[in-house]
C-alpha positions in Angstrom: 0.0 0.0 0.0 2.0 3.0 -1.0 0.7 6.3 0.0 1.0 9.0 -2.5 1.1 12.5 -2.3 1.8 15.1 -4.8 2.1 18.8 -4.2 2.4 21.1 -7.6 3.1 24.8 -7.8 0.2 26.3 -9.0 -3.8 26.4 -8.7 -6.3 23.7 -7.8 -7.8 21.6 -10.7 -9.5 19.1 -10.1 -9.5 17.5 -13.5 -5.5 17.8 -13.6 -5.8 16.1 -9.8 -7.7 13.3 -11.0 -5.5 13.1 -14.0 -2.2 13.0 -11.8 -3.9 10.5 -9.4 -4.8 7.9 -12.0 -1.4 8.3 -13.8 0.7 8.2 -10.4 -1.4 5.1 -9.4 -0.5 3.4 -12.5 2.6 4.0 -12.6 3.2 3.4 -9.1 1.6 0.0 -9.5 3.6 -1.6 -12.6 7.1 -0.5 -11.7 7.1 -0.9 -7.6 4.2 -3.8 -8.2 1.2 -2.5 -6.0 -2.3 -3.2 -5.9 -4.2 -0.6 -7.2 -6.5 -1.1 -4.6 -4.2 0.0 -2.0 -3.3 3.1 -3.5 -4.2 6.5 -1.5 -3.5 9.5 -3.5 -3.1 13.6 -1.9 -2.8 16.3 -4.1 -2.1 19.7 -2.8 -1.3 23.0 -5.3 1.4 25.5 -3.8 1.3 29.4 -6.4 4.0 30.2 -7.2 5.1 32.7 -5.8 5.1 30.6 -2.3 7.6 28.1 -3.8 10.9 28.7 -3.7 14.1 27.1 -4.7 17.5 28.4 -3.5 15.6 31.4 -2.3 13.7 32.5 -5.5 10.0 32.2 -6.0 9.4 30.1 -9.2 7.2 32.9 -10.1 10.5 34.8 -10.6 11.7 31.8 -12.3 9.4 31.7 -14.8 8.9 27.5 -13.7 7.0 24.9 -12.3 7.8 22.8 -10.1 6.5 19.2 -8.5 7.7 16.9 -4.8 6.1 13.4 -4.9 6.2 11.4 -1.9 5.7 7.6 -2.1 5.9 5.8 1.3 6.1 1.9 0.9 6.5 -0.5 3.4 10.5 -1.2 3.9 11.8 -4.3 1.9 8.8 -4.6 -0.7 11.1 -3.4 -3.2 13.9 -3.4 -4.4 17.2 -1.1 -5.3 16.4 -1.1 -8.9 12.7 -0.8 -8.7 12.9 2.2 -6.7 15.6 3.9 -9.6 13.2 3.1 -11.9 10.5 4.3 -10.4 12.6 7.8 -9.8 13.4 7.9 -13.5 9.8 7.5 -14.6 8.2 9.3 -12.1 10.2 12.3 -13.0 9.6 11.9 -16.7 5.6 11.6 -16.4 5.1 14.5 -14.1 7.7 16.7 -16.2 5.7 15.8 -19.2 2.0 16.4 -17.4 3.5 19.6 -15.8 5.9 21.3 -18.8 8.7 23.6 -17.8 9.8 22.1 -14.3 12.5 23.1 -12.8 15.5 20.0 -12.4 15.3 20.7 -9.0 11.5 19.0 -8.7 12.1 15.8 -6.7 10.5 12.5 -6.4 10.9 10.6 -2.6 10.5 7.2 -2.4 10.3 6.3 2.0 10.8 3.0 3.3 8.9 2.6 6.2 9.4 -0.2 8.7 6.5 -2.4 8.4 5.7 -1.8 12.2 6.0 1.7 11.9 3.6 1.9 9.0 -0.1 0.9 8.3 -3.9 1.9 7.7 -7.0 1.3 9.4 -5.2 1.3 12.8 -3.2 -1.7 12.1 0.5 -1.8 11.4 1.7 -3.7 7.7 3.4 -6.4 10.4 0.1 -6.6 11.6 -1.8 -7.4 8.6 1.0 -9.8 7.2 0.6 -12.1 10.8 -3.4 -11.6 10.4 -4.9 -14.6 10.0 -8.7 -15.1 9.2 -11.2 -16.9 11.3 -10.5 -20.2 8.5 -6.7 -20.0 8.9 -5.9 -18.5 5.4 -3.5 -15.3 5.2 -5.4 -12.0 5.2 -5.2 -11.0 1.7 -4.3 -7.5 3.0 -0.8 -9.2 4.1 0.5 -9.7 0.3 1.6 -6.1 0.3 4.8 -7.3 2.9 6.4 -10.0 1.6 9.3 -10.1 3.6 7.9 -10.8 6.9 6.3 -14.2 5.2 9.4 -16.1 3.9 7.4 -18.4 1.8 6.0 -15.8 -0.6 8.0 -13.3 -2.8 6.1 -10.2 -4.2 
C-alpha cells in the first residue's frame, strides 16, 4: 500500500488532480508492483510565488515545479525498482507539468513495516493476520518479507 502524495506549484484543478492521481497510481503499480486497490492519493497546489528554490520564488523563475512522496513498506522493493520508479516518475510529471525546474524531486520512503499501516493496524500486523479459516489476510500480500514463503 503505497501512499502518495503530490504537491504542484500552482492552482487547484480538479481534473489535472484526477488526471495525476490515476497516472501516479499506475505508474506506481507496474514499476514498484502494488495493488491498485491500496493506493491512497493527496494532491495539494502551492502558487508560485510561495515556492521557492535556493531562495527564489518560481514565479520569478518563470517555472514549475512538483515533490512526490511515495511511502512503501520497507523491503517490498527493491534497489532497482525504486531507480526506476525515480526515472519514470520524474519523466511523467515533467511531461503532465511542462517547464519544471530540475530541481522537482521524487521521494520514495521505506517505512518499517511496524512503523507503517492503515485502518489502525500496522503492515506487520496485517502480514501475521490470519482469518477466522486459517488463510493469510489478503491485506498481508503487500509485505512480503515478513512471510518467507512468498515473494512479491
Amino acid at each position: 500500500m503505497p501512499g502518495i502524495k503530490l504537491t504542484l506549484s500552482g492552482r487547484a484543478d480538479p481534473a489535472l488532480s484526477e488526471r495525476f492521481a490515476k497516472n501516479l497510481t499506475e505508474l506506481t503499480c507496474a514499476v514498484l508492483e502494488k495493488d491498485p486497490r491500496r493506493n491512497t492519493v493527496t494532491i495539494d497546489y502551492v502558487p508560485h510565488d510561495q515556492w521557492f528554490i535556493a531562495g527564489t520564488s518560481l514565479a520569478a523563475l518563470d517555472r514549475n515545479s512538483f515533490r512526490l512522496e511515495v511511502t512503501i513498506t520497507e523491503g517490498t522493493n527493491t534497489r532497482d525498482q525504486k531507480i526506476a520508479y525515480q526515472r519514470q516518475a520524474f519523466a511523467l510529471l515533467a511531461e503532465l507539468i511542462g517547464n519544471v525546474h530540475p530541481h522537482s524531486n521524487v521521494h520514495v520512503i521505506d517505512c518499517s513495516a511496524v512503523g507503517y499501516g492503515y485502518g489502525g493496524i500496522t503492515q506487520e500486523s496485517h502480514c501475521q493476520h490470519r482469518n477466522e479459516g486459517g488463510a493469510v489476510d489478503a491485506w498481508s500480500l503487500c509485505i512480503p518479507p515478513l512471510v518467507p514463503s512468498r515473494r512479491h
